[in-house]
N, C-alpha and C positions, 0 to 999 in steps of 0.2 A: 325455457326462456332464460333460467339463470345462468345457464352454461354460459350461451348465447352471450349475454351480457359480458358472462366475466373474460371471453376472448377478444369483444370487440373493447374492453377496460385496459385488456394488458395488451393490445395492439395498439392504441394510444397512449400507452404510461412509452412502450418500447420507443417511438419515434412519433411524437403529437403533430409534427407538421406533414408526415408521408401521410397519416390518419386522414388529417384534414382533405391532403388532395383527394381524397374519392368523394369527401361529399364537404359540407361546411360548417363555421362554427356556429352560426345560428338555427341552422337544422340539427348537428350532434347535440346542442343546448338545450334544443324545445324536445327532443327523445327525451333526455336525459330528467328536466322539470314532469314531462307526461307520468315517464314513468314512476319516479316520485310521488305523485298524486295518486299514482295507482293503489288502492288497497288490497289488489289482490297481489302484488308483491310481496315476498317476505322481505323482513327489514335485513337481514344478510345481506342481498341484494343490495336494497335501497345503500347501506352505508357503502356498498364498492361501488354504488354509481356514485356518492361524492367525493370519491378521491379527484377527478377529473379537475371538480372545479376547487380543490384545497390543494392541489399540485402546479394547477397551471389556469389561473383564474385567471389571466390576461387573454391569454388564447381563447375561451371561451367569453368573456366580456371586453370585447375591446375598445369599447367606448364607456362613460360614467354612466350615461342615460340608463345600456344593459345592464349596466352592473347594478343599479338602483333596481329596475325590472328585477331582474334574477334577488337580489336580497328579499324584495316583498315575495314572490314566490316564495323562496324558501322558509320565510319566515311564517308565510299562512301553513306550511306543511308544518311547523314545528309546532303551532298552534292548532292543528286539528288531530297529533300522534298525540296517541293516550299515553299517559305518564308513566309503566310500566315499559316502554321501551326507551329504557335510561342511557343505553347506548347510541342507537339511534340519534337521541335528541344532544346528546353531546357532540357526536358528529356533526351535527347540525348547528354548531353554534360556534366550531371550527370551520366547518366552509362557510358562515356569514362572514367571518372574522374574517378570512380570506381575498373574499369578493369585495367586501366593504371599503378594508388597506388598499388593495391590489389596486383599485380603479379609481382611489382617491375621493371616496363618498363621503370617507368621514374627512379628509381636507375640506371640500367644498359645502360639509352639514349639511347633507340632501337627508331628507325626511326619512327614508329608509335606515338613514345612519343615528338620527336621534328613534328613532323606536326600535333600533335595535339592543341601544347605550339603556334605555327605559326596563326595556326585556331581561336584558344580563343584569340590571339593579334589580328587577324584580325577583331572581333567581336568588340571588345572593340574601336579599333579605329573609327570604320564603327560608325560616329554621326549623321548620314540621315536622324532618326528622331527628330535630335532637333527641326528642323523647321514644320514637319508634324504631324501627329498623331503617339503617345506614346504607339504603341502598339509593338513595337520591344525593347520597354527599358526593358522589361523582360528577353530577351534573353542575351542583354549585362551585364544585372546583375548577371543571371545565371555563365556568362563567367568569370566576377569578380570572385564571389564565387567559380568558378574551380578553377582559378588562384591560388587566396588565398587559397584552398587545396592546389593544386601542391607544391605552392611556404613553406606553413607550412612542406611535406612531404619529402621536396629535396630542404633544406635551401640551397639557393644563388642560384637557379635554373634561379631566373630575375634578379640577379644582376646587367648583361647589360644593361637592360632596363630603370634602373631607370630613365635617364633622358626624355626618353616617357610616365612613369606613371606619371612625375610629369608635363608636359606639361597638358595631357591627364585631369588629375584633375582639372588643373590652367581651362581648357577650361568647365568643365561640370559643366552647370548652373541647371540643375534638381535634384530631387529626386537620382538620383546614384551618386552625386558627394561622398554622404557618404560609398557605394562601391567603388569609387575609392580612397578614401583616407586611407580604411583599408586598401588595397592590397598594397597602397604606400611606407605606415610606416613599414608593414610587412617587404619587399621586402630591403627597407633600414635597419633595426633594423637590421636582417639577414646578411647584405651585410658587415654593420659594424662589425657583432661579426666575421664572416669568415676572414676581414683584419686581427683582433687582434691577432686571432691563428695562420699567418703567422708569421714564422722570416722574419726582412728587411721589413715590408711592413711600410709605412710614410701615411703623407696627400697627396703625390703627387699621390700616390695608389688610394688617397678614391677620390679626385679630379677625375681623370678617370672613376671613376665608376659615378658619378654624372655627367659626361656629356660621358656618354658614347655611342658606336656606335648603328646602329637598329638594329642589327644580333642578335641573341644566338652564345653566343661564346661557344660554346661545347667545343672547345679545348682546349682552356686557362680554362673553368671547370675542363677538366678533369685533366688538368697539375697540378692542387692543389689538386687532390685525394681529393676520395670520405669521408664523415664527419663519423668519427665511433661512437661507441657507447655513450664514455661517452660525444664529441659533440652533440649527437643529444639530450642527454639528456639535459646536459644544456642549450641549444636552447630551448626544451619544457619549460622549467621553470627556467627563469633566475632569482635566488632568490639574490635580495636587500639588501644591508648592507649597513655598512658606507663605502664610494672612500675609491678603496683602492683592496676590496674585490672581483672585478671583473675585468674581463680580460678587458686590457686596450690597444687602439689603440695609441700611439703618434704622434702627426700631427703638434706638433709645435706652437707655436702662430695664425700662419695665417691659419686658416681655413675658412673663410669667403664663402663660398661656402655651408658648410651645415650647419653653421647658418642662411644662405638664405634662405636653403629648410625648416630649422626647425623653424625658425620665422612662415615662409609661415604657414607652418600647426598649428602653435598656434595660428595666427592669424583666420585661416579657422574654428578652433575648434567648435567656440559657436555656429556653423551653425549646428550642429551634434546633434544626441538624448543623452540625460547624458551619456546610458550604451557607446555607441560607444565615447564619448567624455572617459570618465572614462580610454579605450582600447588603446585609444589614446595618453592620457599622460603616460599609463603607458609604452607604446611602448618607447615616448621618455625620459622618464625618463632610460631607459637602455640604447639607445643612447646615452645621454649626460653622462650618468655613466663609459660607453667607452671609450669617446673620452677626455681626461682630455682637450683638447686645447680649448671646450668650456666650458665657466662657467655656472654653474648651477643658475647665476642667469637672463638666458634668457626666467626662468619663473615667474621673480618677475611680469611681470604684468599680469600675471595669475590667483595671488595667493588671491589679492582681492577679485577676484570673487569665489574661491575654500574656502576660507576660510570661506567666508557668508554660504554654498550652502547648501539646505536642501537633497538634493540627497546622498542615502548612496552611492553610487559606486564612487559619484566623492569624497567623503569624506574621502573615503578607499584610493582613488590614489593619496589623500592628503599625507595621513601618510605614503604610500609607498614612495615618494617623501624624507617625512620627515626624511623615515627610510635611504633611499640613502645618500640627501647631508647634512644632520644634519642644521649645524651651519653655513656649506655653503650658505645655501639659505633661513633658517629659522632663524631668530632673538630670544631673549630670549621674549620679548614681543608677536611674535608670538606664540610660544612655551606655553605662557601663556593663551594665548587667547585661541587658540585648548583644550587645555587641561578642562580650563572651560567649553568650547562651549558642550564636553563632556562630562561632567559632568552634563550640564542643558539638554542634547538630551536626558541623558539617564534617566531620568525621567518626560520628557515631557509628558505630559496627551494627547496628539493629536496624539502620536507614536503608531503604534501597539509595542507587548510586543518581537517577534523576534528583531525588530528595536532598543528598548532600549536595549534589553540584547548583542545584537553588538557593541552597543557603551561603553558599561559596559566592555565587551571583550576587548575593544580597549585602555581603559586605565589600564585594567590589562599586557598590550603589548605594551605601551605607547612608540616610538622611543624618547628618550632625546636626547637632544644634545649634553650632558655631560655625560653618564649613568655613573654609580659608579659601579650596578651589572654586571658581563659578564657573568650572566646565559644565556643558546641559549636553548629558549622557556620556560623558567622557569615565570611564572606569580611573576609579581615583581612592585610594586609602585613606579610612576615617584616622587620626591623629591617634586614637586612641590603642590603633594598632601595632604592635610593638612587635621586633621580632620576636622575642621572646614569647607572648603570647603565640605567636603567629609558625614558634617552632615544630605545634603540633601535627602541623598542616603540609610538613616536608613531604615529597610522592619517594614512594619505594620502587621499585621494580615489578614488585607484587599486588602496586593498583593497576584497576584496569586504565585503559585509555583513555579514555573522556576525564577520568579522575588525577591520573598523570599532567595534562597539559591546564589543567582548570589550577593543579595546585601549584605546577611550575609558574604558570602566568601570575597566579596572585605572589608567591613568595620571590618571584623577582621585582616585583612591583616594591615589596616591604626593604630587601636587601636595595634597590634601586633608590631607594628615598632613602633611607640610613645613612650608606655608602655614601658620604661629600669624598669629592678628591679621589685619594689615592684610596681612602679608606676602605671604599668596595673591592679594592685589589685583593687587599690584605685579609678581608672577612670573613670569617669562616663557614659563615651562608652562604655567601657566593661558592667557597672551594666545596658546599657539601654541594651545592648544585651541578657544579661542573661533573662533579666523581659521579650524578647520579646521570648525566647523560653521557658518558661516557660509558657507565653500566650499559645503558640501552645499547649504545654501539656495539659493546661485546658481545651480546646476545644476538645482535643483526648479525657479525660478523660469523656466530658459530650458527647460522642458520634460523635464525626466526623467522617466526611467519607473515605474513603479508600485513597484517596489521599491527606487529611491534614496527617493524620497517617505516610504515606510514608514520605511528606515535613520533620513533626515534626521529625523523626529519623534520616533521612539523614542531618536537620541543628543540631542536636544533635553531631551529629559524625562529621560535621565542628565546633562547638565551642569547642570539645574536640580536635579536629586537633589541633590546633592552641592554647588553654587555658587548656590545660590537669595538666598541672600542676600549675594552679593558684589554689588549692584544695579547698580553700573557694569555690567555683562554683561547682568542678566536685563532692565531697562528696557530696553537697546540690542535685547535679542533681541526684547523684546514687542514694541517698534516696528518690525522689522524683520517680523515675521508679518503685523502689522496690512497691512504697503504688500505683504508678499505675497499676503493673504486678499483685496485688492480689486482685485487684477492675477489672481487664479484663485480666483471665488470657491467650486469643486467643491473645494477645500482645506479647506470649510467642517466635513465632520466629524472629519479628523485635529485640526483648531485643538480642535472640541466634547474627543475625546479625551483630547488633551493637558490639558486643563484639568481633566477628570476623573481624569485619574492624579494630577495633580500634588494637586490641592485631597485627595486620599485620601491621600497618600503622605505628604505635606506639610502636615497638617494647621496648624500653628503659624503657615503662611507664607500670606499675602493674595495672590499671587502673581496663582494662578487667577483671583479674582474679577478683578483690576485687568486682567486679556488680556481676559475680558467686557465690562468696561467700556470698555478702550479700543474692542474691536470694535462693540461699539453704536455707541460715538462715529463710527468712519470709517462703518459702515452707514449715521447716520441724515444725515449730513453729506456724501454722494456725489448727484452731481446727479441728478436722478428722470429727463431726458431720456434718460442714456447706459445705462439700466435694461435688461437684456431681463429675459423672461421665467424664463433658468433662473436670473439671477443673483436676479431677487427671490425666487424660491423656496429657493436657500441659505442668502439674507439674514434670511427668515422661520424659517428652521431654528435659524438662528444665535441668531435673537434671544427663540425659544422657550428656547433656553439662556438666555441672559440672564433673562429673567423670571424664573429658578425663584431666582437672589438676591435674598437681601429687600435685602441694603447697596446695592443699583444701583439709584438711581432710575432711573422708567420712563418719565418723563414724554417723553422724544426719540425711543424706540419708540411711542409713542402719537401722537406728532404723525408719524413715518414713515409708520406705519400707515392715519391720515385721510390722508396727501398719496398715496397708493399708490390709494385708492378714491373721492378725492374728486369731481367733474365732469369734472376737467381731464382726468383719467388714467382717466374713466368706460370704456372700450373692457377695462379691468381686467373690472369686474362685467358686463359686456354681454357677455364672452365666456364666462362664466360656465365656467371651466375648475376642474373639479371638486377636483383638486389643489392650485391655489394657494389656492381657498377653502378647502379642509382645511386647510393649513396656516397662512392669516391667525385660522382659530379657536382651533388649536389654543397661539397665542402670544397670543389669546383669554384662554380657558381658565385660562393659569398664572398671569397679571394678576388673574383672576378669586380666586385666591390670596394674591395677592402681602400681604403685611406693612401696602403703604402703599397698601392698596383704596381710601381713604377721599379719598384727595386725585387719584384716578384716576377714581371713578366716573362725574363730567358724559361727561369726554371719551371713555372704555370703552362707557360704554351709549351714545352720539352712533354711535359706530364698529357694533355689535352692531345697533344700530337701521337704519342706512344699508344693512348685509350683506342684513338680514330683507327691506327694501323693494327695492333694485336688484340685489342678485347674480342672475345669469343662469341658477344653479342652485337648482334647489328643495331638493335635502337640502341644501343650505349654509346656503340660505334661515329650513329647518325649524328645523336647529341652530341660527340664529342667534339667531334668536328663541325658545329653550328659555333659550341664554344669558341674554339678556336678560328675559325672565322671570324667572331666577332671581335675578339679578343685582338688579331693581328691589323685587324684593317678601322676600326673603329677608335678614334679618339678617344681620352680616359674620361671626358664628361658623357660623349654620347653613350659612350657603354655603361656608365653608371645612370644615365636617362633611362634606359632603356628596362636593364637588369634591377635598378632600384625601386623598380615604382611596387614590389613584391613586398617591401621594407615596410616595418614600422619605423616611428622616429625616434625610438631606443634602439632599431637597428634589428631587432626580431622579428622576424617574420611574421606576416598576415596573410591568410588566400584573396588572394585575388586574381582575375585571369587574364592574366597578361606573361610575354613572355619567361618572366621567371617563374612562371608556374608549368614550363615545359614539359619537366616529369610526370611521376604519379602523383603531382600533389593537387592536379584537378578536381574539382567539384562532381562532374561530370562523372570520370575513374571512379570516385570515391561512392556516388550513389548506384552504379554498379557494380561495386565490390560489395557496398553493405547489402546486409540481409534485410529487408523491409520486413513490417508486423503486420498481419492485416488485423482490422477494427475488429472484426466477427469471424465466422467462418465461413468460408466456400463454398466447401461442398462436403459430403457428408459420404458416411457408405451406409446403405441399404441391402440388409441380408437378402438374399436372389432366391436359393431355398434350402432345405437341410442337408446335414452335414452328407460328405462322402467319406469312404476309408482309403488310403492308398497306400501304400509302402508295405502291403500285409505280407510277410514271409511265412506262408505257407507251407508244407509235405503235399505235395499236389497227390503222390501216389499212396495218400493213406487210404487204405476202402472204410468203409464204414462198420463197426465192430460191432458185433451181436451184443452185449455184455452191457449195461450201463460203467459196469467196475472197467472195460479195459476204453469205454469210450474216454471212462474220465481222465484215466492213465498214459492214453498217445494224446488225448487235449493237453493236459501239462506237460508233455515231454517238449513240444517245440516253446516252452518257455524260457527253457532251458539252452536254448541255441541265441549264440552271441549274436547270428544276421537279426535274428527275430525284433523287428521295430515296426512300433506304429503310429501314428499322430492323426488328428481329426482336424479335418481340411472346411472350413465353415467359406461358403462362397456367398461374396459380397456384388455389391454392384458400386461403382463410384459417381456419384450423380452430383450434379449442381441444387444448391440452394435457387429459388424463383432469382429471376434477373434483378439485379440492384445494382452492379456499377461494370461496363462494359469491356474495362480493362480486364476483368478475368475472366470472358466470354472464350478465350481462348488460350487453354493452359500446355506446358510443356515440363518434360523430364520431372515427372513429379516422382518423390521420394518419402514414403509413406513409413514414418516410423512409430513405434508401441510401446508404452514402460505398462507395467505391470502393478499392480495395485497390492499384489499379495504375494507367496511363495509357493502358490500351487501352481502354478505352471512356471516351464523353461523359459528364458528369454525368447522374446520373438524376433526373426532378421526382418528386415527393412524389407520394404516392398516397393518394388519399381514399376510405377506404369507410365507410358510413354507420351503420354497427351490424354487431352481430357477436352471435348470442344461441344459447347452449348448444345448446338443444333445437331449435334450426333448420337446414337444411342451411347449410354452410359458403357464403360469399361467395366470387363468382370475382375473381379480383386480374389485370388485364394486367401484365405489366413488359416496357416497350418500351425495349430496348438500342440505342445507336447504336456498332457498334465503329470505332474508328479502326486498330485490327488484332484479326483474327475468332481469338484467342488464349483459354485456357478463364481464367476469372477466379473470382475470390468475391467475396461482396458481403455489407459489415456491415448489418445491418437493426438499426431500433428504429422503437417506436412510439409515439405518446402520443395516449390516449383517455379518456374521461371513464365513470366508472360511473357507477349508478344515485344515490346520493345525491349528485351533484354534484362528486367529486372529480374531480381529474384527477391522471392515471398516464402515466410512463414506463416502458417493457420494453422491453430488450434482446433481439430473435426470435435463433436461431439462422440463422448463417452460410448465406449462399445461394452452393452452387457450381454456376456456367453449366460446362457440358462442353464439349468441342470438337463434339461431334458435333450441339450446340444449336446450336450459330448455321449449321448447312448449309442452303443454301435451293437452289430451283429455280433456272434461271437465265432472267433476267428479259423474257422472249419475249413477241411477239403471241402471241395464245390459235389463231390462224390459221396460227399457223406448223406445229404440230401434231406429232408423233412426229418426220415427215420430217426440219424442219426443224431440231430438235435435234439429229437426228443432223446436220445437215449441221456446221452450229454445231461439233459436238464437234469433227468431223472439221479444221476450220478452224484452232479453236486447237489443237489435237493434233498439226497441223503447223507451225503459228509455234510452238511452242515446243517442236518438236523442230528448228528449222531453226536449221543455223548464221549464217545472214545477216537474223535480227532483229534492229535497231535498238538495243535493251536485254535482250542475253542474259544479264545477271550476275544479272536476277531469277528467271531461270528455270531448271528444273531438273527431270530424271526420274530417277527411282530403281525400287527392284522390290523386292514384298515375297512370298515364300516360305510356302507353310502346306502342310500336308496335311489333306484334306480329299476326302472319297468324293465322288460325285457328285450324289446326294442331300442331302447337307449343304450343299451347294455352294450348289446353287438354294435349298433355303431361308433359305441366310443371303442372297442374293440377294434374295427376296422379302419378308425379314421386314426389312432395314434400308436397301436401297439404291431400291427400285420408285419412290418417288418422282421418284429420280433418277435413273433407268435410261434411255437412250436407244434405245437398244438395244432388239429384239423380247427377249421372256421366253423366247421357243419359241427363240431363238439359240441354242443350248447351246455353240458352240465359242468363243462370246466375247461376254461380257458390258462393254457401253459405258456407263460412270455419269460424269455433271456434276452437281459440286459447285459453286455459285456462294460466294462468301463476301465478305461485307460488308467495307470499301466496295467494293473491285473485284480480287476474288483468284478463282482456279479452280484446282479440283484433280477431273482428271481419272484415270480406271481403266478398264485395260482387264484385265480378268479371266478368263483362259483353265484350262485342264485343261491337264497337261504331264505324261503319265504317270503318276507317283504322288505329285505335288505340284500345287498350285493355283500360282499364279502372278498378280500384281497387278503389274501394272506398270503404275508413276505418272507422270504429266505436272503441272507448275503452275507460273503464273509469278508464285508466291512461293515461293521454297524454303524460308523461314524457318516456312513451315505444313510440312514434310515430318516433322519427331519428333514435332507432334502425331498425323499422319495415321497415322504408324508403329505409335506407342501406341495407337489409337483401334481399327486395324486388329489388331494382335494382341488386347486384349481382346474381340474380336467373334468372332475365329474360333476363340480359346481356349473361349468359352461355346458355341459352333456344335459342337467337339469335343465337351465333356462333353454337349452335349444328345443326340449321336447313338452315345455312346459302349457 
């Protein structure tokens, strides 16, 4: 039954609504409560039947009524499990908590939901094992962390209670004092924000709730109506500003009461782990933020210690603090101090680099005490930041990435506010920034790797953010891309990029066009001899960018263009590569737009016309002359009606399907060019049956030798011959997964390829099989292994096939594991040699590698393996897994002779006797490094020989 269970568990965790369609959630429900109830279940079981409903309580209770139903259920079962199944009953009190949220019982305070809230207090209270053994503080933790759900799902739910949680804490000297302390804060932070949104409510309110009664006051909950939306919203995230900003309780001067409770918990703090300390102050940081009648400076003697702390979380709940009570509770000296402590974290050498680039973050969001800007999230420098300070923070070459651009963006920000006037020109922050991306460029330019390239361009496009217009820089940069883009012209779409951020970001600034226009210029002005092919292809990329500006005359792309296809360079259109004409069209195309058609068109239509007559491809051919059709016979509005509607309103292009999307730049092209993922897998391959040998190069006319010495001497001799190769061919079957989506019911040009998990075997070649269709018997698959040690392996498969409407798929087959006992093969004799001759053979090496005056004995090695096993068991585990490789008569019964050969040249030999009331296997082979597989191979065989005869 448990099996049973755990298949139909993980057939619904895999897909809960395919589950559903065979039967329904009120019948998988009432199984699932039956067998619950059941005592003759182990509770193993029991806890995987309630994953169900703590994973997917909606599907199974999809109404409140059930969901009340199903909680009393479950709650009579936690009520009649004996108290020794501590597991169990914790489970149990995560799927009430479950059921309860999920279906809204505790919104609506159905009975079910206060005797559950009654249940989890009675846990918490129950301290029986402080004095005994700690094996029920799991339960009561569990109980916490109910609570703490409820209490986060159905803010002021324990409002009453506080003055029980806070006893309940004062009293718990263990390991849960730190669950009780979260539920505490929670339960109060909550209690606090619910007074404020009252009209009329005072301190004498919050007083009562701090010493309030043992009940659930349900009624007096319900009499202040339930929290709507945008309450529950601000409960989830109560966002910090300066007092002021958030909803405020007034209580008067005298609050003395929950200064007691909230001393209490700062004093209990440093007992706590950072993260829960961290949760902590931030909790009462929105308390005190509430309640003006205490001062915020009932955390000065906290802040010593917060202020050292190497902890991010508590550092963070620093600056939330910070960002709260400003000048309240933080001095200008402190203020000072943070800020440096900052500055030196954030390039500590002992930090990981997340770490630093946090603290980097945090003075770009730095809470002043004073701020001057009122951007809300706008990244802005606290005043206190000086370059000078902030020289530490220069990037080298030698940081990585993310640390490069994090220190570039803040120290332009420092040099960008300093700098009035001209004075950024002249600053020596700026000039060290400039030399240090200019660094990056030298390092692009002698070949870096794909990710300084990325860095180098994207801190490109921050030094232009921000110095766009100090021109001494950005001219020197543009000419400095231009002599890069003609030294690597694959550069071509970070330049397109860059140009695109900038001209979007920077609207104001002409930057962008003038890097197009210079790049036209070095394109069209590079000699045509020193041309290959991929460079005119990026050229033509490039200068499809250019055309899409109207301010760039085009007349230098036009005359490239005719020099590129004219007679001289005719081997262009004669090779008619389908590619490069795509893209002489499609910079076509945007000319066919441009602003200044009118003073382009002789020489456009000359070009268009030239493509239509000599290009060596006929669709380039076809287009070219649609072009030019349109181009001669259509007016300059129509034509730009027609061809513009491809345009965005910057002039870059968008897909859309309409005729300027005539080329490959279809949707349609594009989802069959891509390689599709499938979700899961296909279909799978299923071993058909044991291995075969093939490629064996044989002496066909060896006879079989009298001698075991000269058997053993012409067996080694053909080891020695270069033909001599062999590989173990394991046949598969390639079968479907059960039917699930009909699109792969019928498969095409599948290509089945292997990576290797280890270095025991050779690379595998790809495997082609030619279809694969539901309703037909499965295709046989070889997989021919070459080992370089006959060790057991797995092997990753995937495949990529085309279905029926043309796409083409990737899937990921499931994991192929080769056994040890798959690569045994015979050993590699004339067919003449015959029983005899094997045996002679065995006997041969059975004595070389028992003898002590072989050559090489540190490969060799016998060992003996031990089973019991009746007589009859014997022989048929004999004939059901060794016969092939039996040398030995069958009818021997006092000793059975097996040769094992194993690729490339390994043997493991057995000699298998009866020895009273144990079998006996004693091994020979000269690899001993095969002896724990053969160990392994050999106990699994006669452990299932047992139970077969048992």
């Amino acid at each position: 039954m448990a099996v049973n269970w755990a298949e139909r568990i993980s057939a619904f965790s895999r897909s809960p609504s395919r589950f559903l369609s065979g039967t329904t959630s009120e019948a998988f429900l009432a199984e699932l409560l039956r067998e619950l109830r059941d005592d003759r279940a182990s509770y193993n079981v029991k806890v995987l039947l309630l994953s169900p409903l703590c994973e997917h309580p909606t599907l199974l209770c999809p109404s409140d009524s059930v969901g009340e139903e199903t909680a009393l259920e479950l709650m009579s079962v936690f009520v009649q499990c004996p108290p020794k199944s501590v597991q169990f009953r914790c489970h149990l009190l995560l799927a009430l908590t479950s059921v309860l949220v999920c279906t809204d019982c505790m919104s609506s305070r159905s009975r079910a939901a206060q005797d559950f809230v009654e249940l989890l207090l009675q846990i918490v209270e129950d301290t029986g094992d402080l004095q005994g053994e700690g094996a029920l503080r799991s339960l009561r933790a569990t109980a916490c962390d109910c609570l703490r759900e409820l209490e986060a799902c159905s803010p002021g739910l324990l409002a009453q209670r506080l003055e029980l949680l806070a006893v309940l804490r004062q009293r718990e000297a263990s390991r849960l004092h730190q669950a009780y302390t979260g539920l505490h804060i929670l339960v109060l932070r909550n209690a606090v924000y619910r007074l404020s949104q009252e009209t009329g409510a005072s301190g004498e309110h919050l007083k009562a709730l701090l010493g309030g009664n043992t009940s659930v006051a349900w009624e007096a909950e319900q009499d202040s109506g339930p929290m709507n939306s945008k309450d529950s919203a601000m409960m989830s995230s109560l966002i910090l500003g300066p007092m002021g900003t958030v909803p405020a309780l007034h209580t008067g001067p005298d609050c003395k009461e929950l200064r007691s409770v909230l001393s209490s918990l700062l004093e209990e703090s440093y007992l706590l782990t950072p993260l829960c300390q961290a949760a902590l102050l931030h909790r009462l940081t929105e308390v005190v933020a509430m309640v003006p009648g205490v001062p915020p400076a009932i955390f000065r003697a906290q802040l010593l210690r917060l202020l050292g702390t190497s902890e991010v979380c508590l550092l963070h709940t620093t600056l939330l603090m910070k960002c709260a009570f400003t000048d309240s509770l933080f001095s200008a000296e402190d203020e000072a101090f943070i800020l440096k402590r900052l500055v030196v974290l954030s390039q500590h050498p002992l930090l990981s680099t997340p770490e630093k680039l946090f603290y980097m973050d945090c003075i770009l969001h730095f809470p002043e005490n004073r701020p001057i800007s009122c951007g809300d999230g706008d990244e802005t420098l606290p005043v206190l930041l000086t370059p000078r300070l902030a020289s530490v923070l220069v990037p080298t070459v030698f940081n990585d990435s993310a640390t490069i651009l994090a220190r570039l963006n803040l120290l332009s920000l420092v040099y960008l506010e300093e700098g009035e006037e001209g004075e950024a020109e002249e600053g020596g922050g700026l000039a060290y920034l400039y030399e240090h991306l200019i660094s990056l460029l030298l390092i692009v330019e002698n070949g870096g790797s794909r990710e300084i390239v990325v860095t180098f361009f994207r801190a490109a496009f921050l030094f232009l953010f921000y110095f766009c217009h100090v021109e001494r820089y950005s001219d020197s940069l543009m000419e400095k891309l231009c002599k890069l883009y003609l030294h690597h012209t694959y550069m071509a779409p970070h330049l397109i990029n860059l140009a695109d951020q900038t001209q979007d970001k920077l609207t104001e600034s002409s930057w962008a066009v003038a890097l197009l226009k210079a790049l036209q210029g070095v394109i069209t002005k590079a000699p045509l001899g020193q041309l290959t092919l991929q460079d005119l292809s990026w050229h033509l990329k490039t200068l499809a960018r250019v055309a899409e500006e109207g301010e760039i005359p085009q007349h230098g792309t036009l005359s490239f263009l005719s020099s590129v296809i004219t007679p001289s360079s005719s081997s262009l259109c004669v090779s008619g590569n389908w590619r490069l004409g795509n893209s002489l069209l499609g910079v076509c195309r945007r000319l066919l737009v441009h602003p200044s058609l009118d003073s382009l068109l002789i020489p456009l239509a000359d070009i268009l016309q030239h493509l239509t007559c000599h290009y060596g491809d006929t669709d380039i051919q076809d287009h070219a002359r649609l072009y030019y059709t349109l181009l001669t016979t259509l007016s300059r509005e129509k034509l730009a009606g027609v061809l513009a509607q491809g345009l965005s309103e910057g002039g870059r292009q968008v897909k859309k399907r309409s005729l300027s999307s005539i080329m490959a730049e279809g949707e349609g092209l594009t989802s069959v060019l891509t390689i599709h993922r499938t979700e899961k897998a296909i279909f799978r391959l299923i071993e058909a049956h044991s291995h075969e040998e093939t490629d064996l190069k044989r002496n066909e006319t060896e006879s079989s030798p009298a001698e075991a010495a000269a058997a053993l001497e012409a067996y080694r001799a053909q080891f020695h011959d270069p033909s001599f190769a062999s590989e173990i061919t394991l046949n598969y079957q390639l079968a479907h997964f059960e039917a699930d989506d009909s699109r792969f019911d019928q498969l095409f040009s599948i290509r089945l390829h292997f990576n290797l998990t280890d270095d025991h075997y050779k690379e595998l070649s790809d495997i082609s099989v030619p279809c694969l269709f539901r309703e037909r018997p499965p295709p046989k698959v070889k997989l021919k292994l070459k080992p370089r040690r006959p060790y057991p392996t797995t092997l990753h498969a995937s495949a990529i096939f085309t279905t029926q409407d043309g796409l083409s798929w990737l899937t990921v087959l499931p994991d192929i594991h080769v056994t040890f006992q798959q690569v045994f093969m015979s050993p590699p004799v004339p067919p003449a040699w015959g029983r005899g001759g094997k045996l002679s053979l065995f006997e041969g090496l059975w004595d070389e590698i028992s003898s002590e005056s072989r050559e090489d004995p540190e490969d060799c090695a016998t060992s003996l393996f031990c089973c019991q096993l009746k007589e009859a068991a014997l022989i048929a585990l004999v004939e059901k897994h060794f016969l092939p490789y039996l040398t030995s008569e069958l009818s021997d019964e006092e000793e059975f002779k097996v040769l094992f050969f194993l690729l490339p040249q390994s043997h493991m030999l057995l000699k298998i006797r009866q020895e009273e009331d144990t079998v006996h296997f004693n091994i020979a082979t000269d690899n001993w490094q095969l002896l724990p597989h053969m160990s392994s191979y050999l106990l699994t065989v006669t452990s299932s020989q047992e139970d077969t005869h048992s």
